[in-house]
C-alpha positions, 0 to 999 in steps of 0.5 A: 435498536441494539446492536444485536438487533442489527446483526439479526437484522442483518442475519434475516436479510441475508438468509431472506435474499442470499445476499452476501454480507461481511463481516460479523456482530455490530460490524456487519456490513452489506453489499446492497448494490453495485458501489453501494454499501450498507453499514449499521450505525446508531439504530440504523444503516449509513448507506454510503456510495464511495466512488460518489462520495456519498453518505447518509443514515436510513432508518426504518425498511429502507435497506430491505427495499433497496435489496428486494427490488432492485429494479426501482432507483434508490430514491423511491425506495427510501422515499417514505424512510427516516433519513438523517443527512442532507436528504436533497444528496438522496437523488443523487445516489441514482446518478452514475459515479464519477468518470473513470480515471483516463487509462493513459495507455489508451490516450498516447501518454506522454512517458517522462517520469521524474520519480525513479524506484531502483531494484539492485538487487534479488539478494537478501539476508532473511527468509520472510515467510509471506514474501511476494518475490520470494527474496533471496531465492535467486540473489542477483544484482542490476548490471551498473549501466541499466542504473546509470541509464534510468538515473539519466533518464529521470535527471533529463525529464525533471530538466525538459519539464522545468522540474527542480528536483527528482526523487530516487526510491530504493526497494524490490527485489531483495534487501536495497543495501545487499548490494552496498557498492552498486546502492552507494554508486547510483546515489553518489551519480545521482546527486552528480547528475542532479548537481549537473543538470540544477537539480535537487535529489531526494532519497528514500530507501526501504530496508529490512533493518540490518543495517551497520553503523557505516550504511547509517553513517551513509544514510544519514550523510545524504539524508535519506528517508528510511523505513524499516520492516518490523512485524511486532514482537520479537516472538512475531518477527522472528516467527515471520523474518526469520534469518536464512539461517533461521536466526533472530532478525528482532535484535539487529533491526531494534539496535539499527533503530537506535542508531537512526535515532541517536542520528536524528534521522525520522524512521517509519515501519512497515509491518505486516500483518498475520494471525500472529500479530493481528492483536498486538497492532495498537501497542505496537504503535505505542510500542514504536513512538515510544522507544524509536519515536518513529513518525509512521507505522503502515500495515498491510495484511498478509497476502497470498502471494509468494511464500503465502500463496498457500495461506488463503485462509489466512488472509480471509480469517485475518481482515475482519481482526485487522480493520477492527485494530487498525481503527483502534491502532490509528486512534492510538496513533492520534494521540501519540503523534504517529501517523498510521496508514494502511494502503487502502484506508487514506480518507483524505480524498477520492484516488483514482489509483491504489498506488503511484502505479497509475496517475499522471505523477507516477515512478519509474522502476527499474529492475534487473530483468523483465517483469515475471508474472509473479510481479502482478499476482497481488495486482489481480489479487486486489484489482482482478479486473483488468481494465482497472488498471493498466499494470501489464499493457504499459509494460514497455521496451525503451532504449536509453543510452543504448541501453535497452531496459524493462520500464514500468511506471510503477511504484509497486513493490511488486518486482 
């Protein structure tokens, strides 16, 4: 069968039974039944189930029948079809899907994290065009005792549970290093803390890439892990983050790269993605190994959140270009020894969560204030149904060091 017989196929189906389909072409893909998806491959359909983490090639009717009667199981549908695979994993597609995660809020979860992520500050130099807080609107730092606080808190949970290490993420808000003198006390306790107790500390920070030669210096001496924000070509960036000023971020990020470079220090990029710079994902990962030799490159599509909240149509009319030249964009990546990533595209197993938001392992973050309903507008977005996760019921009051503080264990970036 040719690929445009698929997609006619697929056509007729979809017409016949007003079922929806997405995507196009040789890409064409159907949602047959609940968890179950059918996607074209070599002449036929690979009906693949993945909270079981099923898959298997059908042939013949098999698709039509599993559509038009939906009221008999999966196995006498394709009984009398042509199957490539494992055939005994047939009647298993009939089985109900794995248990559900446990929703700790709901089993008196014991909170004693030991991964932190530190938002300083709301402060920030650029005016990104997507961005879900709106960064820099309303510049404000984390009063010095609620970090104090959470760094306590974290060094004394690694201690009881016998941990050796903890690990600190600065991210949110705004630009980590806005608030430089507030950024390098709460690493320098840290590490006092950490020695105090017997502890490692690890670091990571994910900037917008304006950094001098002193915050580099300062980096590299406590060996953080960095990722910096890039969004393509100079004409893309510059486009999308934009300087407050409306001035060109492109040059200073690039020259901030170099630096990291010549200092030894491994660079991973987050870029977002937009109709601008949908086509440019595989040369920019070559782009990227080649002249800052980063070790990772991570998409996310645009999403319509925040100054993007007006861009829906965007969003939709980008997904179908984005994975296509994701796919490309990681094959690229094989060969150049860069991992690609995207956050809903890890094929090394099956997660219960779609980030440290949930899970027995999680982080703890820390931000100035209570958490706003801006914070879970891309949550609902991804995950609309509110039991899939717990984002707003294990928003908690803790009182640390009489301190009394908003507690997350999350390591969204949505703060």
């Amino acid at each position: 069968m040719s690929k445009s017989q698929t997609a006619s196929d697929a056509a007729q189906l979809e017409e016949a039974l007003g079922r929806s389909i997405r995507g196009s072409g040789s890409d064409t893909w159907l949602v047959v039944r609940p968890n179950l998806y059918a996607v074209p491959c070599a002449g036929g359909y690979l009906l693949y189930s993945p909270l079981q983490g099923l898959v298997l090639l059908v042939r013949g009717g098999g698709i039509a029948r599993l559509l038009l009667e939906s009221d008999r199981t999966i196995a006498e549908c394709l009984g009398g079809c042509e199957l490539e695979g494992d055939t005994e994993l047939l009647r298993r597609f009939d089985e109900d899907p794995v248990e559900q995660p446990v929703r700790f809020a709901e089993t008196g979860w014991d909170f004693r994290p030991t991964q932190l992520m530190l938002s300083l500050t709301a402060a920030c130099q650029l005016a990104c065009d997507y961005c879900y807080i709106r960064g820099g609107d309303n510049p404000r730092n984390m009063p010095w005792e609620v970090a104090e606080a959470a760094i306590r808190f974290v060094a004394g949970n690694a201690k009881a549970r016998g941990e050796t290490n903890i690990r600190i993420s600065f991210h949110g808000q705004g630009e980590p290093t806005a608030a430089w003198k507030l950024f390098r006390d709460a690493v320098m306790f840290a590490e006092m803390q950490a020695s105090a107790l017997g502890l490692d500390v690890s670091f990571s920070v994910v900037s917008n890439g304006l950094l001098t030669k002193e915050k580099v210096a300062f980096l590299r001496t406590h060996q953080f892990d960095v990722g910096l924000s890039l969004d393509g070509t100079k004409d893309s960036n510059d486009a999308q983050r934009p300087m407050r000023n409306g001035g060109s971020t492109y040059d200073r990020v690039v020259a901030t790269m170099r630096m990291l470079r010549e200092a030894d220090m491994p660079i991973s990029i987050r870029s977002t993605v937009t109709a601008r710079n949908v086509d440019n994902m595989v040369p920019f990962v070559a782009a990227m190994k080649d002249d800052a030799g980063c070790s990772q490159v991570h998409f996310e599509p645009l999403c319509g959140v925040g100054r993007a909240s007006h861009r829906d149509a965007e969003v939709q009319s980008v997904l179908p270009s984005f994975i296509k030249n994701f796919r490309e964009a990681q094959v690229e990546g094989l060969r150049r020894g860069v991992d690609v990533t995207y956050s809903t595209a890890r094929m090394d197993g099956l997660r219960t969560s779609f980030c440290g938001a949930y899970g027995p392992i999680s982080t703890f973050v820390f931000r100035r204030k209570a958490w706003s309903h801006r914070a879970t507008k891309c949550w609902r977005q991804v995950t609309p149904a509110p039991s899939c996760l717990y984002m707003v019921a294990l928003i908690a009051r803790h009182e640390i060091s009489n301190s009394t503080t908003t507690a997350c264990s999350a390591s969204l970036n949505w703060m």
